[in-house]
C-alpha positions in Angstrom: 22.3 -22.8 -2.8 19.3 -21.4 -4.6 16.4 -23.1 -2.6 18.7 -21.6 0.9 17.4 -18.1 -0.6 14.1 -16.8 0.1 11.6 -16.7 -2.6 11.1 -13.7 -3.9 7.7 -11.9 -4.2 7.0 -13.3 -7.4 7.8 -17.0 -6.5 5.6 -17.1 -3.1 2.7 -15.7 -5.0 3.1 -18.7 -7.2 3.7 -21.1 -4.4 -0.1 -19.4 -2.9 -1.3 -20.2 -6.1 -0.5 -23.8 -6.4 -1.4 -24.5 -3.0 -4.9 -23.0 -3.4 -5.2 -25.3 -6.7 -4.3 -28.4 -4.8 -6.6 -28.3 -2.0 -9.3 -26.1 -3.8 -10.9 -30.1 -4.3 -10.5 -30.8 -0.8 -11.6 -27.8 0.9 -15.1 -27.8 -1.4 -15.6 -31.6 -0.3 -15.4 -30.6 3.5 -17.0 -26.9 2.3 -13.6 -25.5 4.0 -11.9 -23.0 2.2 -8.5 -21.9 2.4 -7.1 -18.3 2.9 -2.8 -17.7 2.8 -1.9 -14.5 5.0 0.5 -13.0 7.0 -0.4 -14.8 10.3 2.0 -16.1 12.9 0.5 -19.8 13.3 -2.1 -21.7 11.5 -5.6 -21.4 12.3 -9.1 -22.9 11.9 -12.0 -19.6 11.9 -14.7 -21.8 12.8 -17.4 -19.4 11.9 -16.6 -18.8 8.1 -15.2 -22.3 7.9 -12.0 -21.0 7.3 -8.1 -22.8 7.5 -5.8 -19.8 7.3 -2.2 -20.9 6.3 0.8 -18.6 7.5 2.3 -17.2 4.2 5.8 -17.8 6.2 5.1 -21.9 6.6 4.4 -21.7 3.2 7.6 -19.9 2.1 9.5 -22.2 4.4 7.8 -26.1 3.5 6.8 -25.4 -0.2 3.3 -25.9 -1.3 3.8 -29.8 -1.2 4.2 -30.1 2.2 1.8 -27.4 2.9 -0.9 -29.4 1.1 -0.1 -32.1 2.8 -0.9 -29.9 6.3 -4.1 -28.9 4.4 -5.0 -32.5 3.7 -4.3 -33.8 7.1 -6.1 -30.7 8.4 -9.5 -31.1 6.7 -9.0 -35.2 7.3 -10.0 -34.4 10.6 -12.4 -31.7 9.9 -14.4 -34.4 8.0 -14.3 -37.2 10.4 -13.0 -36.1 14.0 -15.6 -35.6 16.8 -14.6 -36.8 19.7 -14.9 -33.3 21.4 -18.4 -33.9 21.0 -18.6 -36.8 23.5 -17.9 -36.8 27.2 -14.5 -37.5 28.3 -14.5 -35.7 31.8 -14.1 -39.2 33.7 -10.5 -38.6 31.8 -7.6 -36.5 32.9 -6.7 -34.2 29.9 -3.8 -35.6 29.1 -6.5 -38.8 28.2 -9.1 -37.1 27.1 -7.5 -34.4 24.6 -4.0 -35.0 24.1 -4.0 -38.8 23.8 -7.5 -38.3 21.9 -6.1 -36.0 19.5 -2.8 -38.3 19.6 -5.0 -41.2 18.3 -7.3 -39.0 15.9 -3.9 -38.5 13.5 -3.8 -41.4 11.8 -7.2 -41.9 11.6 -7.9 -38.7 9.8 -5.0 -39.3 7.7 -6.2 -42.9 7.0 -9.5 -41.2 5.7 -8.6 -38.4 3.4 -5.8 -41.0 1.5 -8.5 -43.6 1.0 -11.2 -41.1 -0.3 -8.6 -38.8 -2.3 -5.5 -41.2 -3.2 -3.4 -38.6 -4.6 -3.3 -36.5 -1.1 -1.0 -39.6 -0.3 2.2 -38.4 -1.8 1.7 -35.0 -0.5 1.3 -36.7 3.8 4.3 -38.4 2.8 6.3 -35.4 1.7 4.9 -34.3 5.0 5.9 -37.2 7.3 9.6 -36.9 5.7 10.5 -34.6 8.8 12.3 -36.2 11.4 10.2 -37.8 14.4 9.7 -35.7 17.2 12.3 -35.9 20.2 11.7 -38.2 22.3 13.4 -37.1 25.6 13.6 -39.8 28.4 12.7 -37.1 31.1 9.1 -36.6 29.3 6.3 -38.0 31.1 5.7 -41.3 30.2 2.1 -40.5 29.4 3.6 -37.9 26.5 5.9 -40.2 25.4 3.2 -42.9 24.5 1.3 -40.4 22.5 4.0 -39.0 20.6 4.4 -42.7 19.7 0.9 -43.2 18.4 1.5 -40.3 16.4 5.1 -41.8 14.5 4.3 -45.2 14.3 1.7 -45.5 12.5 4.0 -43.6 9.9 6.8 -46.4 10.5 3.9 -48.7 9.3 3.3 -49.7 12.7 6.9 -51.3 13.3 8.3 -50.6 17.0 10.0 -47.7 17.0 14.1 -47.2 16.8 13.6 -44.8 19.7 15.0 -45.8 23.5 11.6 -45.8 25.2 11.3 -46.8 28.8 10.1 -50.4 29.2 6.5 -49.5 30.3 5.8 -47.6 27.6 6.8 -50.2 25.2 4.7 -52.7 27.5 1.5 -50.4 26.7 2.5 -49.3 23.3 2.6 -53.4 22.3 -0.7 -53.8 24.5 -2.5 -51.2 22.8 -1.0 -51.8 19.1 -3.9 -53.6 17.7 -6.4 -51.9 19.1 -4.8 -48.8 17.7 -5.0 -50.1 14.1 -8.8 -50.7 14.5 -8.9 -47.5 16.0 -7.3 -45.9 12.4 -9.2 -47.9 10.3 -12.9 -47.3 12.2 -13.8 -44.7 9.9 -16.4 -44.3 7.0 -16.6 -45.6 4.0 -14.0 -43.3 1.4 -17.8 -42.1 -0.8 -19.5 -41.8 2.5 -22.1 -44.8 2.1 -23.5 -46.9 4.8 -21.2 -49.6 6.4 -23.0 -52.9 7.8 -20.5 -53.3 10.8 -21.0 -50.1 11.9 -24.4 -49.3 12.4 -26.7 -46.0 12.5 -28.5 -46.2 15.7 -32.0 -45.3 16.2 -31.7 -43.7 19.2 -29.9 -40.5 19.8 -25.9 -41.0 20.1 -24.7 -39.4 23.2 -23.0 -36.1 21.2 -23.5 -32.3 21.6 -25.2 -31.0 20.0 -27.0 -34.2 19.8 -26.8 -36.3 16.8 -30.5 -36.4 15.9 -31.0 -32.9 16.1 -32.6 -31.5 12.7 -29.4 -29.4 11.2 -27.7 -33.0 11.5 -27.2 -34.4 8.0 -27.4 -37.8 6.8 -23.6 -37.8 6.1 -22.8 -36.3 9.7 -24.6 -39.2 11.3 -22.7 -41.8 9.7 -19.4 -39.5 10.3 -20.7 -39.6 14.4 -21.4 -42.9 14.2 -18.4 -44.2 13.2 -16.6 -41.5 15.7 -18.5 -43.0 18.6 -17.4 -46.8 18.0 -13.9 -45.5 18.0 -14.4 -43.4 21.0 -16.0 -46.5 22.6 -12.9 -49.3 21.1 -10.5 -46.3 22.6 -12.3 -46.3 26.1 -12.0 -50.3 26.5 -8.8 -50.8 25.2 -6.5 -47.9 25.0 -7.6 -45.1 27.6 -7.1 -47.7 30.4 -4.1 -48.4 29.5 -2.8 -44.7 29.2 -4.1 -44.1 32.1 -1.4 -46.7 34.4 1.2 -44.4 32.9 -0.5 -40.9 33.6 -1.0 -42.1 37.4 2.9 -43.6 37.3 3.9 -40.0 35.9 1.7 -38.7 39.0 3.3 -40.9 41.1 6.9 -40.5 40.0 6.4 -36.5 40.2 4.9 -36.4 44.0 7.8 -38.4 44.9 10.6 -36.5 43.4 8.9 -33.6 44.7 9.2 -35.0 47.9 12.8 -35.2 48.1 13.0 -31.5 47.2 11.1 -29.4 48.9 12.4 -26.4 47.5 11.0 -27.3 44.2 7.5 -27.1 45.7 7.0 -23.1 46.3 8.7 -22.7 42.7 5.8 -25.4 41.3 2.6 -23.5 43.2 4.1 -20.1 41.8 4.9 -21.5 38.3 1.0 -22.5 38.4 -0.2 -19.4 39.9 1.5 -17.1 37.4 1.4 -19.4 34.3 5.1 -19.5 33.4 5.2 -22.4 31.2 8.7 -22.7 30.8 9.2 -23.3 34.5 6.5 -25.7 34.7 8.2 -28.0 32.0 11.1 -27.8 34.0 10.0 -28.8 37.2 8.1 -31.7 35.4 10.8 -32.9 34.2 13.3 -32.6 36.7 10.9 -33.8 39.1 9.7 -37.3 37.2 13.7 -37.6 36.5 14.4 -37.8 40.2 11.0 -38.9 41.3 12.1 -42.1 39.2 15.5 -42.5 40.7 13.8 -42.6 43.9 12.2 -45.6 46.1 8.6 -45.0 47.1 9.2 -46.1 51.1 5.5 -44.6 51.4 3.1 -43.1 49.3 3.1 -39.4 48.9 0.8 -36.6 51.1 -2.5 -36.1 49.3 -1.6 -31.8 48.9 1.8 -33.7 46.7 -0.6 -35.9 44.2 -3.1 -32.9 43.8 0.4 -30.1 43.0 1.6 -33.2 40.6 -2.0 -33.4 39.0 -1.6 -29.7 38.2 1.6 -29.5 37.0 0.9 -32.6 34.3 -2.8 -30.9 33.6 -0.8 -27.5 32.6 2.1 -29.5 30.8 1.9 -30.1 26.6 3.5 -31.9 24.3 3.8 -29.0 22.7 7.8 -27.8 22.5 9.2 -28.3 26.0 12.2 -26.9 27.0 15.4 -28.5 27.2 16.2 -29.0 30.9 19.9 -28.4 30.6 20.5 -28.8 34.3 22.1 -32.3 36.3 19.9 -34.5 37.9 19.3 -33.6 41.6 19.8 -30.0 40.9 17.3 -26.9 41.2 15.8 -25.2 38.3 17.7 -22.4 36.8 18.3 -19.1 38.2 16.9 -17.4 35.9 13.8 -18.9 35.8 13.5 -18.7 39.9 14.1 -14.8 39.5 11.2 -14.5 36.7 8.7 -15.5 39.9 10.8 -14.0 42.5 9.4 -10.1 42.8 5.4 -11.3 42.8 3.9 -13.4 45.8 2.2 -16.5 44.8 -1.5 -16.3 45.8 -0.9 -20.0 47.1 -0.6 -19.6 50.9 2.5 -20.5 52.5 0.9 -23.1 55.0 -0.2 -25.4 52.3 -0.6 -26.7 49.1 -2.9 -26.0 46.3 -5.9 -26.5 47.5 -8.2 -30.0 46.5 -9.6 -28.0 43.4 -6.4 -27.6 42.1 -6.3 -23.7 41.9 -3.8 -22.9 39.4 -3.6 -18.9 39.6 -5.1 -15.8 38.1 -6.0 -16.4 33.8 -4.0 -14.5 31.2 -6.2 -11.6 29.5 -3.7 -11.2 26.6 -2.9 -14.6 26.1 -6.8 -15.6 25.8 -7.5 -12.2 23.7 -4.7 -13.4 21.3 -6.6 -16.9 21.0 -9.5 -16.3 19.8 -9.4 -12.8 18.1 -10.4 -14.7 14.8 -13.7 -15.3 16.6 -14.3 -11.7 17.6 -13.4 -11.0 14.6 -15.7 -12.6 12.8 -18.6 -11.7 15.4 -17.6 -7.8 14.8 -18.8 -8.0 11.7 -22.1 -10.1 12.0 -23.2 -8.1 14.8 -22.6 -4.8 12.8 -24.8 -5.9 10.3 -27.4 -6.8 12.3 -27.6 -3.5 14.3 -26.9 -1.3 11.6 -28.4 -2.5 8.3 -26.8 -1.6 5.0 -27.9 2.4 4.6 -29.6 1.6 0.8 -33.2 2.9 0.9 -36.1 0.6 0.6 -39.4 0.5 0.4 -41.3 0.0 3.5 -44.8 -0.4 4.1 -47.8 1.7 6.9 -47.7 5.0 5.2 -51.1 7.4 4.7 -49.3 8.2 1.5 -46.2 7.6 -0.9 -44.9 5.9 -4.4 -45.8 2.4 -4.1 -49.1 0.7 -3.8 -48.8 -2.2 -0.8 -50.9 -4.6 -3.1 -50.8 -7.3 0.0 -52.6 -4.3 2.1 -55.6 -3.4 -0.2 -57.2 -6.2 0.2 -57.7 -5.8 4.3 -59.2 -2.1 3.4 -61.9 -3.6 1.9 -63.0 -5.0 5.3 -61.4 -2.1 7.4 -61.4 1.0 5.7 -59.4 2.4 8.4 -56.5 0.3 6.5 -56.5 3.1 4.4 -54.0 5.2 6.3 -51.4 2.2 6.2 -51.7 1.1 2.2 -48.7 2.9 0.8 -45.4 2.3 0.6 -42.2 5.0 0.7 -38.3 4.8 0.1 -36.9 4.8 3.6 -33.3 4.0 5.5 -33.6 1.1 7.6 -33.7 2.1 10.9 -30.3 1.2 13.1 -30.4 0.0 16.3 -29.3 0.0 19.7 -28.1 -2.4 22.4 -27.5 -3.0 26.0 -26.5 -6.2 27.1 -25.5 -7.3 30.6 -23.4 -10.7 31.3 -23.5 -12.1 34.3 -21.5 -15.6 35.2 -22.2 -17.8 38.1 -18.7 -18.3 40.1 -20.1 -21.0 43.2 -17.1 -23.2 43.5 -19.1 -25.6 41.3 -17.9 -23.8 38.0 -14.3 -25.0 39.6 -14.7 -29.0 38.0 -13.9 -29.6 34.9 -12.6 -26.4 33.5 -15.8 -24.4 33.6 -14.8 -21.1 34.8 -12.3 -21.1 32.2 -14.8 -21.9 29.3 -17.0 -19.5 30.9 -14.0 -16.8 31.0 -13.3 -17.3 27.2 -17.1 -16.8 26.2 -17.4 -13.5 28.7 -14.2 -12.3 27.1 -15.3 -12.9 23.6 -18.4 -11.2 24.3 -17.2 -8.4 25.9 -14.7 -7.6 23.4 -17.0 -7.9 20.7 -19.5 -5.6 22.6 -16.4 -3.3 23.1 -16.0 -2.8 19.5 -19.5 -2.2 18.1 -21.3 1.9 17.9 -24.5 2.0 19.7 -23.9 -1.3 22.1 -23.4 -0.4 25.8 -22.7 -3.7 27.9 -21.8 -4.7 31.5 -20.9 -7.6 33.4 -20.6 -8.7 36.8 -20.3 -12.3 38.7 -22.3 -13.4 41.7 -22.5 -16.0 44.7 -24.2 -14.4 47.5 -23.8 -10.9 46.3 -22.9 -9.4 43.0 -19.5 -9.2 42.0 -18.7 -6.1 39.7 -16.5 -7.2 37.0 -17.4 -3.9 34.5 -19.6 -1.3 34.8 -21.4 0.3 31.6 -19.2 3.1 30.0 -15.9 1.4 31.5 -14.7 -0.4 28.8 -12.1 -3.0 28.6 -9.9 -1.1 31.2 -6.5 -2.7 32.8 -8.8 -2.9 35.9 -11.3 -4.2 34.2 -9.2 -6.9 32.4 -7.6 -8.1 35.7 -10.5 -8.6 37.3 -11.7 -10.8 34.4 -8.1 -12.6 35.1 -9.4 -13.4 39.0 -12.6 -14.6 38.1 -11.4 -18.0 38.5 -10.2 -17.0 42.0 -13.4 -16.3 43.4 -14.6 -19.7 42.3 -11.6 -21.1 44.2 -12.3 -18.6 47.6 -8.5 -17.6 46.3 -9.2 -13.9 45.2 -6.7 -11.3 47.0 -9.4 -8.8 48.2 -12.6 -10.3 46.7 -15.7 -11.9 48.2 -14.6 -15.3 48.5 -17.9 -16.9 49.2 -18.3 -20.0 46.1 -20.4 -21.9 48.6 -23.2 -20.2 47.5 -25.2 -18.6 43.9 -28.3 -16.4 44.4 -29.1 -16.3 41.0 -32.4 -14.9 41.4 -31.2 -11.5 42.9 -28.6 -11.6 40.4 -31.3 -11.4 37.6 -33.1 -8.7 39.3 -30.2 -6.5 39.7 -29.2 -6.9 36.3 -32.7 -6.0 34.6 -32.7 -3.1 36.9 -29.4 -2.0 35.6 -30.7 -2.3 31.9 -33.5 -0.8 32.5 -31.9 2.5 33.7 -30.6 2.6 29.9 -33.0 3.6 27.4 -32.4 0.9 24.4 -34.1 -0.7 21.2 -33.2 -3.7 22.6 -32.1 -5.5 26.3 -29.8 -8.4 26.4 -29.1 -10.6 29.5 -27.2 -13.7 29.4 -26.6 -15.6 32.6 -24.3 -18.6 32.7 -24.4 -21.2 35.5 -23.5 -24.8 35.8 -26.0 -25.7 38.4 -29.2 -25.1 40.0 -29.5 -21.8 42.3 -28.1 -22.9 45.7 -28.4 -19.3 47.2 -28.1 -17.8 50.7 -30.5 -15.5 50.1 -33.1 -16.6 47.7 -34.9 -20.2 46.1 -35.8 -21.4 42.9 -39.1 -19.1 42.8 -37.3 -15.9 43.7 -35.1 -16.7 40.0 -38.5 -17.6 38.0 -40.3 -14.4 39.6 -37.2 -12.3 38.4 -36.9 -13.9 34.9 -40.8 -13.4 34.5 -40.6 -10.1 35.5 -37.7 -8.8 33.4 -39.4 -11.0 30.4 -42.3 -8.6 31.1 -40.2 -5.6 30.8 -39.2 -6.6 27.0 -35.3 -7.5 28.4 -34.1 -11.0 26.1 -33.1 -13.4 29.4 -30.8 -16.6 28.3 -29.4 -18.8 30.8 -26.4 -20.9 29.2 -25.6 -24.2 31.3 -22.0 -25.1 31.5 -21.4 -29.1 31.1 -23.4 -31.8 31.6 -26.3 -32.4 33.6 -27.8 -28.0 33.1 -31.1 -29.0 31.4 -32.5 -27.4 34.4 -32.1 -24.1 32.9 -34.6 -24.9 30.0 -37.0 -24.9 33.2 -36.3 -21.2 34.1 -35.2 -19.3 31.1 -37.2 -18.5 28.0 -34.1 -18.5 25.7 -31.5 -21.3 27.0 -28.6 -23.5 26.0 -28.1 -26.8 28.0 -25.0 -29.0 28.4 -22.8 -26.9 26.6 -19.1 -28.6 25.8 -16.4 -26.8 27.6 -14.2 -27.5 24.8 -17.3 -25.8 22.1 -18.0 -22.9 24.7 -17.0 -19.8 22.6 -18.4 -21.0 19.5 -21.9 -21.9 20.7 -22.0 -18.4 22.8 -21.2 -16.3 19.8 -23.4 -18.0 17.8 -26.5 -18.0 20.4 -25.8 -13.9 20.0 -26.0 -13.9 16.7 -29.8 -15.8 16.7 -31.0 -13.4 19.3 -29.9 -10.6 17.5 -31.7 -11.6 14.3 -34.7 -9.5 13.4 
C-alpha cells in the first residue's frame, strides 16, 4: 500500500537527486546533461545538449527505471546516426521506424559494454511487459516491434502469435540482426581492425571529414555506416516484402469497401490520427480475408501508401468494431461538418497529398528549439547593457596603446587614440523568408521540413524587440504568407498550414501553379521589401530544393538579383533541401547544401545564429 501513494514533495526531490547522481557519469561521457521538470513527455533540446525527464515519469517508474531510460537514451546519442545517411530509396516505415526499431539494441548493446553497471538498471527497464502485439497491425509494424523485444528475450522466438510471414522474415533476418547489435565501437572508443576508417569522405551530412568532426565521431560514423550498409543487404529487403504485402492487403480491403475510401482521403486531409489507425486496421483485417482476383487501381496503392506513411507504432487505438464493419460513428461525425480538399472524382493525387499541416501541433514540437533560439538571438542583438571601454575617441580615460603606434606615421590618428566607457550599441533586424513551393519540394517530405524551419523562424523572429520579419512563397509569382507588422495571426498561421497545398496545386483559393519557381524575381522583390525598412542589418533566406525552373526568368536573372541585393548590404542565404542542391553554393554568397530533412530545424537555427554573430 505505501508505494500505491504518491510521493510526497520531499521523497520526489530525493528520487531527482538520485537520478541526477546516477547518470551525472553518463551524461558527462556523451557531454549530455540532464534536467527533471514539469514537462508532459521526454525530450532531447538539441541545442544545449539537453535530455529533459518529466518529473511525473519519474514519480511514476522510480529513479531505477528512469536511469535506465537515461542510459538507453544517451546509448544512442553516442552511437546512432543513421539519420545522417540517405535512406529516401526507403518508405518511412523502412527508413525511420524499422531503423530506429533496429538502433535499440544496438545502442543498448553499447552503453552495457562500456559502463556495465547501466545493465541492471536496462533490465529494471525491460521488466515491463512487451508491447501488444495485435494481429490487425501491419505486418511491417509488427516485425519491428519484434526487433525491439527479442533481443530482450535473448533472441529466442517470441511467445507471441505472429502471422507466419513475419516469423518467415523475423528467422531470415535473425542473424543479420545480431551483427547488426554488435557492429558498434569498441566500449573505450579505440580503433577496431574489422571495421575500418576510410580515407575518403563517408557519405554522411554533415560530411564525415568536415573539420568539427572529431577523431572519436569518425570511428562512431564508421561503425554506423557498416551497419547501415549490413541493414540495407540483408534486413531492409526483407522488411520491405512485408511493407508492400501491408500495401497490398490494404488496397484490397479498401476495395471491397468503398465507403471506407472518402473517410481515408478525409482522415489524411485533416490529420485525425485516430481514424487513420482505424481504417488501417480494419482495412488490412479484411483486405487479408480477401482473394486478390486482380491487382488493385493505381489511385488505391497510392491512398494505401498514405495511410501506412501517416500510421505509427506509436499507441494505436483499439479497433473495437467486427470485421466487415465501418468505422465508428463517432469518428465518421469528427470529419463530417468540414469538406475534404480531396476532390470527389478521384483519389489522392500521385504525390500523395495528405491535407493542410497542423500549426499547433508543429508549434508544440519544437518550442524547446525556439526556445532556446529566443535566447541566443537576444543576446546577440542586444548585448549585455554593462559599459566598456571602446576605442576612436578624440578624447577620454583610457590610452588605446595598440593605436599610438599608427600616429606616429599618421598623425591624423590622433583624433581616434582614446578610449571611453560606453553601452554596447543594440541592434536591429529585418529578415525576410521566402520558400520555394514548385511541386518539386512535394518528394520526400520537403515542404514539411521546409514548414518546420519557416515556423521556427518566424516564431522566434515573433518573439524578439527590434526584429521585423516577413515571409512569402513563390512559383511564378509571389505568394504572401506574412506581411511585416502582421504577426503570427490565425490568418497568418493557416496559410503557413496550406503551404504544402500549393506545392500539391491543392490550395482552396491559392495560385496553384508548382510547375514553375522564378526565384530570381523572388529575390528582387524581397530586397525591395527590406530595403523599404530602415535596419542595422537585412536578412534574406531563400529555401529551394532545385535549380530555378521559372516562367518568367533564368539562372542570370537570380545571380543579377543576388548581386544586386549583396550590393545593397542585405545578408542573402539560399538553403537547399535534400540531396543533390549544391547548386546553390553557385548563386548564393552564404549557403547550406543537401540539407537532411530529418536535421532541417536544427541546421536552420543554427545557420541564424552564425550570420548573426558580430
Amino acid at each position: 500500500m505505501e508505494n500505491s501513494r504518491r510521493p510526497s514533495p520531499l521523497s520526489g526531490r530525493r528520487a531527482t537527486q538520485r537520478l541526477l547522481a546516477l547518470a551525472a557519469g553518463l551524461a558527462q561521457d556523451s557531454g549530455i546533461r540532464i534536467a527533471v521538470r514539469d514537462a508532459p513527455t521526454w525530450s532531447w533540446d538539441p541545442q544545449q545538449h539537453v535530455l529533459v525527464v518529466a518529473r511525473d515519469t519519474l514519480d511514476q517508474l522510480g529513479p531505477a527505471q528512469c536511469a535506465g531510460l537515461v542510459a538507453h537514451e544517451i546509448g544512442h546519442c553516442l552511437v546512432s546516426r543513421y539519420h545522417r545517411f540517405d535512406r529516401s530509396e526507403w518508405p518511412t516505415w523502412l527508413g525511420s521506424e524499422l531503423m530506429n526499431a533496429l538502433e535499440e539494441s544496438r545502442a543498448e548493446g553499447f552503453i552495457s559494454a562500456r559502463f556495465p553497471g547501466v545493465r541492471a538498471w536496462l533490465e529494471s527497464l525491460n521488466e515491463r511487459e512487451d508491447p501488444a502485439f495485435s494481429p490487425d497491425l501491419p505486418w511491417i509494424a509488427l516485425f519491428a516491434l519484434a526487433c525491439v523485444v527479442e533481443p530482450r528475450h535473448h533472441w529466442v522466438p517470441l511467445p507471441h502469435p505472429l502471422p507466419a510471414e513475419v516469423q518467415d522474415a523475423l528467422t531470415a533476418t535473425r542473424t543479420a540482426r545480431r551483427r547488426y547489435m554488435r557492429t558498434v565501437p569498441k566500449p573505450d572508443w579505440s580503433l577496431d581492425d574489422r571495421v575500418p576508417i576510410p580515407h575518403h569522405d563517408l557519405p554522411a551530412d554533415p560530411p564525415a571529414n568536415a573539420p568539427t568532426t572529431t577523431p572519436r565521431e569518425r570511428v562512431v560514423l564508421a561503425h554506423a555506416w557498416q551497419a547501415y550498409l549490413l541493414a540495407r543487404r540483408t534486413i531492409l529487403p526483407v522488411a520491405m516484402r512485408l511493407y508492400q504485402q501491408d500495401v497490398d492487403h490494404l488496397a484490397r480491403g479498401l476495395a471491397s469497401n468503398p465507403t471506407w475510401i472518402p473517410l481515408a482521403q478525409q482522415a489524411l486531409a485533416l490529420g485525425i490520427q485516430p481514424l487513420i489507425w482505424t481504417i488501417v486496421q480494419l482495412g488490412l483485417r479484411q483486405g487479408r480475408a480477401t482473394p486478390a482476383p486482380q491487382p488493385a487501381a493505381d489511385a488505391l496503392m497510392r491512398l494505401s501508401v498514405a495511410l501506412l506513411e501517416r500510421s505509427t507504432i506509436t499507441d494505436p487505438p483499439a479497433v473495437a468494431t467486427t470485421p466487415g464493419s465501418s468505422p465508428p460513428a463517432a469518428a465518421r461525425a469528427t470529419v463530417a461538418p468540414r469538406p475534404s480538399p480531396v476532390p470527389e472524382s478521384g483519389f489522392a493525387p500521385a504525390t500523395g497529398y495528405p491535407g493542410p499541416m497542423d500549426y499547433r501541433e508543429l508549434l508544440d514540437r519544437h518550442l524547446v528549439h525556439i526556445d532556446h533560439l529566443v535566447h541566443r538571438i537576444e543576446a546577440i542583438l542586444e548585448p549585455q547593457r554593462n559599459p566598456a571601454l571602446q576605442a576612436g575617441f578624440a578624447s577620454g580615460t583610457h590610452l588605446n596603446l595598440r593605436h599610438a603606434m599608427a600616429c606616429e606615421f599618421d598623425p591624423r590618428e590622433y583624433t581616434r587614440l582614446w578610449m571611453r566607457r560606453s553601452l554596447p550599441q543594440a541592434h536591429d533586424l529585418t529578415a525576410f523568408l521566402l520558400v520555394d513551393l514548385s511541386g518539386s519540394m512535394a518528394r520526400a517530405n520537403r515542404i514539411e521540413a521546409a514548414t518546420v524551419g519557416l515556423l521556427i523562424l518566424a516564431e522566434v523572429l515573433e518573439r524578439i524587440p527590434n526584429v521585423r520579419w516577413a515571409a512569402a512563397g513563390f512559383q511564378d509569382e509571389i505568394i504572401p504568407i506574412a506581411d511585416f507588422h502582421e504577426g503570427l495571426t490565425a490568418a497568418v498561421q493557416r496559410r503557413f498550414e496550406h503551404l504544402r497545398g500549393e506545392v500539391h496545386g491543392r490550395n482552396p483559393g491559392g495560385h496553384n501553379q508548382p510547375s514553375y519557381n522564378d526565384d530570381g524575381p523572388a529575390v528582387r522583390h524581397a530586397t525591395r521589401r527590406l530595403l523599404e525598412r530602415p535596419s542595422t542589418r537585412h536578412l534574406l533566406i531563400a529555401i529551394s530544393d532545385g535549380l530555378p525552373e521559372g516562367r518568367h526568368s533564368t539562372e542570370e536573372d537570380l545571380r543579377q538579383a543576388i548581386r544586386e541585393a549583396s550590393q545593397a548590404d542585405v545578408q542573402v542565404v539560399g538553403v537547399g533541401i535534400g540531396e543533390h542542391t549544391d547548386h546553390v553554393a553557385n548563386f548564393y554568397p552564404h549557403h547550406l547544401a543537401r540539407v537532411p530533412i530529418d536535421d532541417f530545424p536544427r541546421r536552420m537555427a543554427a545557420m541564424i545564429e552564425r550570420l548573426l554573430l558580430p
